[in-house]
N, C-alpha and C positions, 0 to 999 in steps of 0.2 A: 077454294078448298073448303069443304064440309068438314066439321067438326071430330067425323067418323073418321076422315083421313089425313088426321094429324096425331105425331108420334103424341104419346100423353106420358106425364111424369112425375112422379110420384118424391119432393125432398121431403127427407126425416129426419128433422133439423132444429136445435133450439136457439139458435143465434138469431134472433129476427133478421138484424141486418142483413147478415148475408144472404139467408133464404130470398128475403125480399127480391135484393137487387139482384140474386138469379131465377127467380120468377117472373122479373122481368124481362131480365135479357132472352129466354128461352121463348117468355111469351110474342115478345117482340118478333119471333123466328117462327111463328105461327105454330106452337108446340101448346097442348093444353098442358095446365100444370096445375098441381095442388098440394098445399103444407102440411105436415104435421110435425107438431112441433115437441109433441111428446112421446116417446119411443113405448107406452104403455098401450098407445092407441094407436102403435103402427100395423101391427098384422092385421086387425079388422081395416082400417083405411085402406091398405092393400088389395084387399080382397073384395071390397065394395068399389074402390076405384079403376082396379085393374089394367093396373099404368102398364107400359110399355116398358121402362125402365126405373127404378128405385134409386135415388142418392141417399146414402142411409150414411150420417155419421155416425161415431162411432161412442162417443160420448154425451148421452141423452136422458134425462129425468124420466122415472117409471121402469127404465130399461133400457140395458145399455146396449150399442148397434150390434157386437157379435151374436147374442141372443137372438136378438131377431133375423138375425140373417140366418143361423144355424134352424129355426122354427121355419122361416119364411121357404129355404131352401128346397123344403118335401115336397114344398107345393107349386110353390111361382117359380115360373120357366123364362120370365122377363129376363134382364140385365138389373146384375147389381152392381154398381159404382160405391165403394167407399170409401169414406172423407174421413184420413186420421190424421194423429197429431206427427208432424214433420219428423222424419227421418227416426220413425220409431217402428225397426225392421220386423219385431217383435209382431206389432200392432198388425203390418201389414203380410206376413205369413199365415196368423193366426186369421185373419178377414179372410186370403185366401185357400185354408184349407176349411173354412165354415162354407167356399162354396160360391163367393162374390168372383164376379166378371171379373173387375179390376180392382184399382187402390189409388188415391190421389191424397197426398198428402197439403195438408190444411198448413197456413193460408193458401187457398187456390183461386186462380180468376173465373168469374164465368166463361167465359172463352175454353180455358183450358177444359173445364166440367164438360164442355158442349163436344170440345174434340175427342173426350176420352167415349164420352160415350158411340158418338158414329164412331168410334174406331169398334168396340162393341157390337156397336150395330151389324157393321161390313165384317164382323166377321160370324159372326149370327148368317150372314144368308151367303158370304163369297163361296164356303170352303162344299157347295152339297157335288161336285163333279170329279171329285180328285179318287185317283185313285180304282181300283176292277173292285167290283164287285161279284157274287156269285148270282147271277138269274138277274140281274137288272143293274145300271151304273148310281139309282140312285138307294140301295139296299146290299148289305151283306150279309152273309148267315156264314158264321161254324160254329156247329155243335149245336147245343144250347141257346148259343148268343147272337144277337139280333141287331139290327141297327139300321134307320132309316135317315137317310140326308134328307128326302123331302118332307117326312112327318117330323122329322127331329124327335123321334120315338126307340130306345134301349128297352132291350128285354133280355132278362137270362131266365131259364126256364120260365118260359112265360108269362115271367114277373114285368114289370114297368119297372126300370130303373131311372128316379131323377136326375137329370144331373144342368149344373148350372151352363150358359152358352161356351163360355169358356172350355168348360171339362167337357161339353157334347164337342163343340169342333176338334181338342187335342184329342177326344177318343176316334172320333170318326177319320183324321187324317192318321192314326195310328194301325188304325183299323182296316184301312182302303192300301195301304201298305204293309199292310200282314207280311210276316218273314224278311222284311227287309231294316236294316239297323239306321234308325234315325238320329243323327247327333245333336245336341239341344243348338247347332245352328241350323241345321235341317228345319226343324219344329221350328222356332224364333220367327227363320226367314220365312216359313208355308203362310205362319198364321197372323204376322206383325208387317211382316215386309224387312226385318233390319235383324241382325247377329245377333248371336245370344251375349249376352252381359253376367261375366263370370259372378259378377255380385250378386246377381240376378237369381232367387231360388224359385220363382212360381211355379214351372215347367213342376220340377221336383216335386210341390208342394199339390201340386193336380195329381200329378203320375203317382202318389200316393194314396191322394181322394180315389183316384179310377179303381186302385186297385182293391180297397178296401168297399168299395159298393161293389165290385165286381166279383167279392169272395175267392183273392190271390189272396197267399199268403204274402202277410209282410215280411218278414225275414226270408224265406225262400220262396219269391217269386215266378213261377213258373208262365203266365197269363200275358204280363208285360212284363219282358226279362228287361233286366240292366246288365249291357254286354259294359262290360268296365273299361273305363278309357273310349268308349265308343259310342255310347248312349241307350236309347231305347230300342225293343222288338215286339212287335206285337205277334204272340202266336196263334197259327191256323189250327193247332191240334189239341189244344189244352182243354176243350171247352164240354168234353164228354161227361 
């Protein structure tokens, strides 16, 4: 395996220890990897490295991880994995409406780091067939709105809309089932493999990201309704 064809990853991390021993372990797995240890010089390392996925904690000298992930967000279409402090729901809400893949709460092993990400991964390329499409299975259009499962490319009026892998796959499976009312086990089970966890806010906390890059309104939602008691709809008509 050539160097070109190994996943590459980017920790933003001030712990030496840990960095370390998961640069290890990833490298050992024939993953290129590289540190930064200070969150002042993560967006330029980014952008010159141009990892495949980002382990960004959350608490980092120069700048702290939400910031960068909210900057990093516009631009990197990678995976973002972030590392906060345990069982600080707060932390991890806020990581994901800035836009992060997922969330792993600190102390974490390398092992787990390495699962959360292929699960990231798998879901980055599993979800581009699901669902009709208008004129092609791996494209939709109404209206305005745009959306390609092979380029992983959003447009409303013309525009490019960013969105992180997580928020592309729940738009695009929301999307590809236009008119039909998805319950967050629906969703859970499309994109994870396992039932929603009523503790569980992320769905929610995306289906709010969608809607505010997608220019729905938040309190009367019309674009992605909330049928009550029943869950999400993505509408075919809204988009004139």
């Amino acid at each position: 395996m050539t160097d070109a064809d190994k996943r590459s990853i980017l920790i933003i991390e001030d712990d030496e220890l840990f960095a370390v021993s998961l640069q290890r372990f990833l490298e050992k797995r024939d993953m290129r990897v590289e540190v930064e240890r200070r969150g002042d010089g993560a967006i330029e390392h980014v952008h010159d490295f141009k990892p495949d996925a980002v382990v960004l904690d959350c608490n980092l000298p120069g700048k702290d991880g939400f910031a960068i992930c909210r900057e990093l967000r516009s631009s990197y279409q990678g995976v973002i994995l972030m590392l906060t402090a345990l069982d600080e729901d707060q932390d991890h809400l806020l990581g994901l409406g800035l836009g992060a893949d997922d969330y792993l709460g600190k102390p974490a092993t390398p092992e787990l780091v390495l699962a959360h990400l292929r699960a990231c991964w798998r879901r980055n390329g599993a979800n581009g067939s699901a669902g009709q499409a208008s004129g092609s299975s791996e494209e939709i259009r109404f209206g305005r709105f745009y959306i390609s499962s092979a380029t992983r490319v959003v447009r409303l009026d013309s525009q490019e809309v960013p969105f992180s892998t997580a928020e592309f796959d729940l738009l695009w499976l929301l999307a590809s089932k236009a008119g039909i009312v998805l319950s967050r086990d629906d969703i859970n089970t499309a994109l994870r493999g396992i039932e929603h966890d009523v503790l569980d806010r992320s769905i929610d906390m995306r289906i709010s990201r969608l809607r505010k890059a997608l220019g729905d309104d938040a309190e009367n939602p019309v674009r992605i309704k909330t049928v009550r008691g029943k869950g999400y709809l993505f509408s075919r008509t809204d988009w004139t």
